[in-house]
C-alpha positions in Angstrom: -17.4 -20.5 8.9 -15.0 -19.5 6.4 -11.7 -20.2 8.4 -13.5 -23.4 9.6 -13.9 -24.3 5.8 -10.3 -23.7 5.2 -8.1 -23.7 8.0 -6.9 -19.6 7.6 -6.1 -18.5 11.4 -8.1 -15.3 9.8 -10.7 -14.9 7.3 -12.7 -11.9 6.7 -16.2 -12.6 5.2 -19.0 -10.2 4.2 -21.8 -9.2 2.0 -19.2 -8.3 -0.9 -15.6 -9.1 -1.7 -14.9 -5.3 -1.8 -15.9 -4.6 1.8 -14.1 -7.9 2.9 -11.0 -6.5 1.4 -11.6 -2.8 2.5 -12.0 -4.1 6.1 -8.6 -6.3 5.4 -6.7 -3.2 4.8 -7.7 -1.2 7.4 -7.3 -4.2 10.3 -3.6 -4.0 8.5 -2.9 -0.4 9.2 -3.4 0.6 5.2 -3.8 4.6 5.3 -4.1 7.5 3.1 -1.3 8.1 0.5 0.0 4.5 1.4 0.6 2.3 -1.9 -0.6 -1.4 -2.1 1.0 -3.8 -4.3 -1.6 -5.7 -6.5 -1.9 -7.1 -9.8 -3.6 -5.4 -12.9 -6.0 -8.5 -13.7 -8.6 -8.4 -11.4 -12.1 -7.7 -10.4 -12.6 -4.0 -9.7 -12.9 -5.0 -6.2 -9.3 -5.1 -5.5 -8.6 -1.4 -6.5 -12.1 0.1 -5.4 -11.2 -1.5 -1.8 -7.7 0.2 -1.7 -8.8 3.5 -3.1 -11.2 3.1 -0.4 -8.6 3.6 2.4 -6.9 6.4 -0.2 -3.7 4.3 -0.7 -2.9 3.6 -4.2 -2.3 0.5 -6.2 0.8 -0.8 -7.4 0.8 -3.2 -10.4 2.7 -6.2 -10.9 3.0 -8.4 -13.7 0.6 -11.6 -13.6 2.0 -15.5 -14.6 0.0 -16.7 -17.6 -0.7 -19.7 -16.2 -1.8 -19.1 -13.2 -3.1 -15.5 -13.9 -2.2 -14.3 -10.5 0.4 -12.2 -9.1 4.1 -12.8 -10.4 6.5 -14.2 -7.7 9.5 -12.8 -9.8 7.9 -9.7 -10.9 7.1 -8.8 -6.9 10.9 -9.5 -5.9 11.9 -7.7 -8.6 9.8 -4.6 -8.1 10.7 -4.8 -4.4 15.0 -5.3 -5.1 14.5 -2.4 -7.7 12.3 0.3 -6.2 11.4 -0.1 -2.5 13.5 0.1 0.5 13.3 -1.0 3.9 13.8 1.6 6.9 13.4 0.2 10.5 9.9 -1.5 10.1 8.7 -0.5 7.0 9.0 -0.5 3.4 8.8 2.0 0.8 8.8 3.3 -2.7 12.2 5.0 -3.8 10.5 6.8 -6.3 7.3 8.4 -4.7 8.5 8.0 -1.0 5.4 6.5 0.1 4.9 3.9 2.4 4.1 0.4 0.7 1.9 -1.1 3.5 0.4 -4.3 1.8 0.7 -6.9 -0.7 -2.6 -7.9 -2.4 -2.4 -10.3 -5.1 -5.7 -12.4 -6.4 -7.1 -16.0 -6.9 -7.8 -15.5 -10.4 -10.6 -17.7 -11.8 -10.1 -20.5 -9.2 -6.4 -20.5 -10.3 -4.3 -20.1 -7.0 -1.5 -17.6 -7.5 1.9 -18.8 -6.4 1.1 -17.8 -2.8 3.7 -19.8 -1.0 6.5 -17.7 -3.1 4.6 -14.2 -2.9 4.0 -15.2 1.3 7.7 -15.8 1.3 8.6 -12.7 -0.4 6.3 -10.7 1.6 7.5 -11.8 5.2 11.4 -11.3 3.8 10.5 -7.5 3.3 8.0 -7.5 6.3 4.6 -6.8 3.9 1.7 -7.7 5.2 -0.4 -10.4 3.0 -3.4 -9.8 1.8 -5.2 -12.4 -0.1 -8.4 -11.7 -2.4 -9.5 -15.2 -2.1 -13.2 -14.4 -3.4 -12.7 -16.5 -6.5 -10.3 -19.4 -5.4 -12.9 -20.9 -2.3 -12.7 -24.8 -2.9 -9.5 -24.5 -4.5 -6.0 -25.8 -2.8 -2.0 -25.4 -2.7 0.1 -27.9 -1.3 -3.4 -29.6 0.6 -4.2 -25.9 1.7 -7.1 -23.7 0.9 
């Protein structure tokens, strides 16, 4: 019903946001020791869900207006401390693998998604998007 409502090709729906996003990780390969890129203003879900799958969270800076995930902040962190080797990226600093990007719909306030989604499929990250507070809203005529 959910990727009816909004047109996603995926959509993981469940009792609770946290298990929706636990079961998001781990159909994208997240494992133990892997690190996530997130933001640091969110619901506890976000970070319960990846310490879940015993990766860890990486924080990026939010926008103040849409208080979601930083476009410039992620391509920063990325150009400055990851590295790509064949198919995927990781930290320069801890060596671990950095297997997602999760950034959140803050309040109903979409993030800018279409920049993060763009900077995500340059570095090959897979996207995941905590959309549990942002059903009903829209970018560019999408939900």
């Amino acid at each position: 019903m959910v990727c009816n409502f909004t047109g996603a090709k995926y959509a993981v729906a469940t009792v609770n946001g946290t298990t929706a996003l636990h079961t998001a990780l781990i159909l994208s390969d997240v494992s133990a020791q892997d690190e996530v890129i997130t933001q640091p203003l969110t619901f506890v879900a976000t970070c319960n869900a990846i310490s879940y799958v015993g990766a860890r969270p990486i924080f990026i800076d939010v926008d103040k207006d849409t208080m979601g995930m930083r476009p410039k902040s992620l391509k920063e962190f990325l150009k400055k401390k990851a590295i790509k080797r064949g198919n995927f990226v990781y930290n320069k600093n801890t060596g671990n693998k950095i297997s997602a990007c999760l950034p959140m719909h803050t309040f109903g306030f979409p993030c800018r998604i279409e920049e993060i989604s763009q900077i995500c499929k340059d570095w090959g990250l897979p996207l995941i998007e905590d959309a549990a507070e942002s059903l009903g809203s829209f970018v560019s005529g999408i939900h």
